[in-house]
N, C-alpha and C positions, 0 to 999 in steps of 0.2 A: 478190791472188788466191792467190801461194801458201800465205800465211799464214792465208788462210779456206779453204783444200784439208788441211792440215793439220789442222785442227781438226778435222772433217768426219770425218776418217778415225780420228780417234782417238777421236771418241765410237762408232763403227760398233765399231771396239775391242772397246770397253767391253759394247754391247750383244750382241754374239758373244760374246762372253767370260761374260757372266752367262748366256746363255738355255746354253751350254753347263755351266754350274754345276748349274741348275735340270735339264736333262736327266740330269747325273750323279746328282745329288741322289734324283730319281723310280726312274730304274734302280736305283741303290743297294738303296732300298727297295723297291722291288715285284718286286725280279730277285735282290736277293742271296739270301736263303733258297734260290730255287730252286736256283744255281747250286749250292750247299753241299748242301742233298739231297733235293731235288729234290721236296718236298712243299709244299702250300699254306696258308699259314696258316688256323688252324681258330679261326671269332670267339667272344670269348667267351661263356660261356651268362649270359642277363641273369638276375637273379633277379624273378620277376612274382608280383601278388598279387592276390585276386578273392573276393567277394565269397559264404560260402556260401547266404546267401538268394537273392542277385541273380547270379547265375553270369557275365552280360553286363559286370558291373564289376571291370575288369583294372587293375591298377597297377603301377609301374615301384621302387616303394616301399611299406614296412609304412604302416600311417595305418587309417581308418576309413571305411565303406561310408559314398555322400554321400545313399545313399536312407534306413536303416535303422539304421543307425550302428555294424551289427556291425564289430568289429575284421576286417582282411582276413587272411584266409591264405594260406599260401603256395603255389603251385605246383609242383608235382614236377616236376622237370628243368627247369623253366624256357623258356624260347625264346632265339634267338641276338640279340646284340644288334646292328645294325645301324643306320647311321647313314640308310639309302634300301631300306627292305625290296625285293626285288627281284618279281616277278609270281608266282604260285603256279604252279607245275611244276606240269605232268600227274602226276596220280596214277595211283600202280603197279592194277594190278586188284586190285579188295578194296578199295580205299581211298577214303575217303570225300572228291568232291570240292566246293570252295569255288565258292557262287555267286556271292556279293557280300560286299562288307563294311556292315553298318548303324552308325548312330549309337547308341549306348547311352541316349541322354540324348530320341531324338529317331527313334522306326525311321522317319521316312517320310525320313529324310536316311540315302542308302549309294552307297556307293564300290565301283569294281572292283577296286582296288587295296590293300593294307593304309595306313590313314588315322589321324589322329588331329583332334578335335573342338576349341574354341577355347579348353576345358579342362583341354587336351593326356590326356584320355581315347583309348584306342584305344579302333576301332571293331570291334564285335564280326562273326566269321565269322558267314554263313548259310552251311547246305550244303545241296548241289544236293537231298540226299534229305530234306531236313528239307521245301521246296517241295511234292516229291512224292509225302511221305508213304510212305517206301521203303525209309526206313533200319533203322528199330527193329520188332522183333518182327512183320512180316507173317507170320513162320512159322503163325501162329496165324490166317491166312486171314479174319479179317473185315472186313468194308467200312469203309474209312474213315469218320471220325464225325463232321459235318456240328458246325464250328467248332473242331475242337481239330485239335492238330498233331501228330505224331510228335517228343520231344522226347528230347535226348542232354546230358547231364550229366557231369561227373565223380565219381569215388568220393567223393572229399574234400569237395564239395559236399552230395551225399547225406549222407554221414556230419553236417555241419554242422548241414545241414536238420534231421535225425531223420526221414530218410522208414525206415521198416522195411517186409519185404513178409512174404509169409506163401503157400504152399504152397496150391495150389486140391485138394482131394482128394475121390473120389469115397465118398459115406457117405452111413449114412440120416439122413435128418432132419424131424420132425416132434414126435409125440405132445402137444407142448400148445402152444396160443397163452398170450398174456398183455396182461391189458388192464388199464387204474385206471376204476373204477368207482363212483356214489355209489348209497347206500342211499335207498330210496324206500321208502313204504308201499304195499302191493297195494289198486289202485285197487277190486278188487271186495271189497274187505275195510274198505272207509269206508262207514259208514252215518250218514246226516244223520238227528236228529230232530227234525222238523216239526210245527208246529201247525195242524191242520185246520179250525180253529171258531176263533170270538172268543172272546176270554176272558181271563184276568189268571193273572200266575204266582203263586201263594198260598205259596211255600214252596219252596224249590232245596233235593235232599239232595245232588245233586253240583255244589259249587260252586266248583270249581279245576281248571282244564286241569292235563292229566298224570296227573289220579287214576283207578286202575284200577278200573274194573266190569266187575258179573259177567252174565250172559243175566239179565233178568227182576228186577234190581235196582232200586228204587225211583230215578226219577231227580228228579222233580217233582211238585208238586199245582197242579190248574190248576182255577179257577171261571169257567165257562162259564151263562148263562142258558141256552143250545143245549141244553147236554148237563143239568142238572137234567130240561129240557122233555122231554127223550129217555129218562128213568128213571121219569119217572112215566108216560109213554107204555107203556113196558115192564110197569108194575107193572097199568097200566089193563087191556092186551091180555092179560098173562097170569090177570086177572080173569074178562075175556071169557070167554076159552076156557076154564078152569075150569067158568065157566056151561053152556056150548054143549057139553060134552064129556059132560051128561048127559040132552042132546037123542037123538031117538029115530032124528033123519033125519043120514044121514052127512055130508050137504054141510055141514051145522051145524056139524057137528061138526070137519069139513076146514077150514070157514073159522075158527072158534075158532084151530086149531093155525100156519093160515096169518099171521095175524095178530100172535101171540106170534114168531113165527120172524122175520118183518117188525122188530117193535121191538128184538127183538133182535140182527138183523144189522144195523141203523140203529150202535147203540150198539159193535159189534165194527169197522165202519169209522172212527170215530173215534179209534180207537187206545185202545177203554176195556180194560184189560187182563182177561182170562179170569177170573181170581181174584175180581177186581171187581163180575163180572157174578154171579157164584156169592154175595157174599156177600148182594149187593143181591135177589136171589132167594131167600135165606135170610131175610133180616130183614122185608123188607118193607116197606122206608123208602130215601126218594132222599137219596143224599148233596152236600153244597154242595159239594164239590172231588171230584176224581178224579185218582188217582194215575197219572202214565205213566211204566212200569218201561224198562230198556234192552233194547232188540230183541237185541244181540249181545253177545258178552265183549269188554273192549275198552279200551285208555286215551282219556280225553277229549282230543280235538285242539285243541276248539273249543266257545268256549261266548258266546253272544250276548244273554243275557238273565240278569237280576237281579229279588231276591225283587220283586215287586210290579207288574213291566213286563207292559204290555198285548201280546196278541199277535194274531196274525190268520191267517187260513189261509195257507199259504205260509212261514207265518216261520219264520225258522231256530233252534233253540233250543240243540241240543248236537250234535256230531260226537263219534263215540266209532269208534276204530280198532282193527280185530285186526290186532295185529303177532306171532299165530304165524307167519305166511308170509310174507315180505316179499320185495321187485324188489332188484335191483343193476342200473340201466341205467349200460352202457360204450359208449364209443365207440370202433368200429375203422375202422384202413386201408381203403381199398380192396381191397387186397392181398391184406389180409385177412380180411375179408367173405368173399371168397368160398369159403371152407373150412368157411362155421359155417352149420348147418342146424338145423331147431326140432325141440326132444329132444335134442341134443346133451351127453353131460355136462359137469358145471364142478364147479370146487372153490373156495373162497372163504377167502383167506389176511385177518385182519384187524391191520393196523399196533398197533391198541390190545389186543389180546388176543394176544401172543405165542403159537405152538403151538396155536390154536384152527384148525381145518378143517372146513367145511359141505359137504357135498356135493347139489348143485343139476342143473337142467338148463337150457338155454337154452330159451324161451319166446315167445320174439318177435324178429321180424327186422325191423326196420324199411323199408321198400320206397323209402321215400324220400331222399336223401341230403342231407346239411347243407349249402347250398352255403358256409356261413361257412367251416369246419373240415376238409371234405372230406372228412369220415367219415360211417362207419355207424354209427348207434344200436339196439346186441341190448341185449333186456330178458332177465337172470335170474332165475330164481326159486328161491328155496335157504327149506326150515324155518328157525324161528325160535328154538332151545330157549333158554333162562334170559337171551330178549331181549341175544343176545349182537350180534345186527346192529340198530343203532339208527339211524332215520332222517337221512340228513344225513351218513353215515359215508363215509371215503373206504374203499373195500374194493379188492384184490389178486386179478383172476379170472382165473383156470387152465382153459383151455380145452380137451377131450380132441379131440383132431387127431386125423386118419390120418396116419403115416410115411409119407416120401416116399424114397427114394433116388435121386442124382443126385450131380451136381459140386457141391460146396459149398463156399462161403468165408465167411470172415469178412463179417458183417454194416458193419463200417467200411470196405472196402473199395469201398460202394459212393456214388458223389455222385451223388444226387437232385436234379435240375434241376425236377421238378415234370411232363415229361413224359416222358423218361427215365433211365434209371439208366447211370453210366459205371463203368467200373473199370480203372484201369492198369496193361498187364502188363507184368512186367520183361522186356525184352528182353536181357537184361548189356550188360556196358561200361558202364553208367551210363543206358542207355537206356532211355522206357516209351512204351508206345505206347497210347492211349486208346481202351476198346473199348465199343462201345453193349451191352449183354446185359441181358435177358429174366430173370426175377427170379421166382423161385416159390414154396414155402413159406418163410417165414420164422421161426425159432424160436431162443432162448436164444442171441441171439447172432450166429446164423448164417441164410445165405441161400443155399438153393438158385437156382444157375444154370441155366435151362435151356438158354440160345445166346450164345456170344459170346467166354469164358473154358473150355478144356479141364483135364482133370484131369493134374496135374504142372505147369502152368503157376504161376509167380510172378505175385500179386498186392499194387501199397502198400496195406498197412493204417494207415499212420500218415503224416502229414503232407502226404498224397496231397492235399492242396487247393492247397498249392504245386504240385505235378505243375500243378492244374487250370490254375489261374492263368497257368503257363508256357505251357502248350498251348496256351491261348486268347490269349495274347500275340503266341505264335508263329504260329497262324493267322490273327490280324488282318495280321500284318504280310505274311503272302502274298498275301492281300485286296488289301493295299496298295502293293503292286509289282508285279501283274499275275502273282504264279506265278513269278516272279524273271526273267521272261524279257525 
């Protein structure tokens, strides 16, 4: 017994003996600094690296984005590096506080506490005002935008991105629209020539679509049994009335001139030409063909018949078109539709004629809208001289606007969802806040604002679709945490 009491006591020893080691050991370290002077050690700052498209992706190490594969940059000042990050302190007033921490890889996965994923990725801060829409640029008083977020960024990111903004400034803006346009022929400037009778084409003098004719230009000789029947009718009745015209009694006489005037308007419906009938009055003989000249000046569009083809009333023989006056129908915006009215002037720039300029008016507004394209169809109508507008042509139309003055921005500035238009202002410190705004003349570039954006306000003009994209990431994720609450 006393030799197992001995034992006993000399391991208790032992064990006193080392936890007293271990207690010097910990005071050592966690008490000598202070004793010496009296401050607390300050942890080193880690060096962190993050991603400038992806802002969410932080690393502990250089290397490359796992989404996009930009090289990562580095963080200014870094964060402390700690082996059990401790809770987020209340923050001083002014300072922006943390709601949650999310998963980068994963927003519907987030933590109260600073975390890291099974990638040993940390998990990215939300803050409280990014939920509530609170943080960035409310200065500028517009209603929150129904799917995007208030988003905050750092400069070094922006810089990455290539977002640049641009100055909203108040100025006129208007004097001309601009549309691409094709060249058409004026519809009431086509004239189809038709054949009214039976009969055979005896001879084509215009026989090649393109070739230009003049009013009254020989086009064809056509034999008709019809129209022989209808010259000797002519030459009968103008017989008659010869006779009867040295009768004593007037009615005689009236029906004589009735008669002639008959066969002869028989023969001018046909299409027999004026010259025709004068010669056939002259000579005194019917002729087996009849020439039919061109009704207008014009180049041939269209041509459906060859020497010897039979024809019938109805049939189409030759299209011959004046392209002194020709259309340019464009199609416009919605937007801008509604600035253009009929009479309006236009100017007509053409790609293939460097320095040529027509000066035209707008003509027609189309009432109806394309539901394919979502535009309007205006018809112009511009002269024609030395057939510089060719049909089929793509043309440059310059529309004469009224000036507007108002707030105005860059034209890029704004993202077109299809029902409305967003623009994001700078807020500084790297922040933008996504504003819905009302959109009014648009011109060379630029877009009057009527609501949403104030004059001196910063708007991105470049690379703002990342802006989008964030917004809308960052608003799903409020979707999907209830508001963070």
């Amino acid at each position: 017994m006393t030799r197992t009491r001995i034992v006993l006591i000399a391991l208790a020893g032992i064990v006193v003996a080392g936890a007293g080691a271990v207690l010097w050991q910990y005071s050592r370290h966690a008490g000598h600094d202070h004793s010496k002077d009296g401050k607390a050690p300050v942890a080193a700052q880690a060096e962190k690296y993050t991603c400038g498209m992806h802002p969410f992706i932080i690393s502990d190490k250089p290397g490359n984005c796992p989404i996009c594969g930009m090289t990562l940059t580095k963080i200014e000042g870094g964060v402390p590096a700690a082996a059990a990050p401790p809770l987020p302190a209340a923050p001083a007033k002014g300072e922006r506080k943390i709601a949650f921490y999310r998963n980068p890889m994963n927003p519907k996965v987030h933590s109260p506490v600073p975390s890291k994923d099974e990638m040993g990725m940390e998990y990215v801060p939300v803050y409280e005002d990014e939920l509530t829409g609170e943080g960035v640029g409310t200065a500028g008083g517009a209603a929150p935008v129904e799917g995007y977020a208030t988003i905050k960024v750092g400069a070094e990111s922006l810089r990455m991105a290539g977002v640049r903004t641009a100055v909203a400034t108040r100025e006129t803006i208007g004097g001309s629209l601009r549309a691409s346009g094709i060249v058409v022929p004026d519809e009431a400037r086509i004239r189809r020539v038709q054949a009214k009778i039976d009969g055979y084409v005896e001879k084509l003098y215009v026989n090649a679509t393109g070739q230009h004719v003049s009013k009254g230009q020989p086009l064809l000789s056509l034999y008709s049994p019809e129209l022989l029947a209808s010259q000797q009718e002519f030459l009968k009745a103008r017989e008659t009335a010869a006779k009867f015209s040295a009768s004593s009694s007037e009615d005689v006489r009236k029906l004589g001139d009735e008669l002639l005037q008959s066969s002869r308007r028989r023969l001018e419906l046909f299409d027999v030409p004026e010259s025709f009938i004068v010669q056939l009055e002259r000579t005194g003989k019917a002729q087996r063909t009849v020439t039919l000249d061109s009704p207008v000046s014009g180049y041939v569009t269209g041509k459906n018949v060859f020497d010897g083809t039979r024809v019938g009333p109805g049939t189409e023989l030759l299209t011959v078109t004046d392209l002194s006056r020709i259309w340019i129908e464009a199609d416009l915006y919605e937007y801008e539709a509604r600035a253009i009215r009929i009479g309006q002037g236009a100017s007509v720039s053409l790609p293939s004629v460097p320095g040529a300029a027509l000066r035209g008016r707008v003509a027609f507004v189309n009432p109806v809208l394309s539901p394919e394209s979502r535009t309007l169809k205006v018809r112009f109508e511009f002269p024609n001289p030395g057939l510089k507008l060719k049909p089929q042509m793509y043309a440059d139309v310059s529309i004469d606007a009224a000036p507007s003055t108002g707030v105005v921005i860059p034209d890029s500035a704004l993202i077109e969802s299809g029902l409305r238009h967003v623009a994001f202002v700078d807020g500084g410190n790297g922040g933008f806040e996504p504003r819905e705004v009302q959109v009014g003349v648009r011109g060379d570039g630029r877009a009057r604002i009527l609501s949403g954006v104030k004059a001196g306000e910063r708007v991105a003009v470049q690379a703002n679709f990342l802006l989008d994209s964030e917004s809308r990431l960052r608003a799903a994720l409020v979707r999907m945490t209830g508001g963070g609450k």
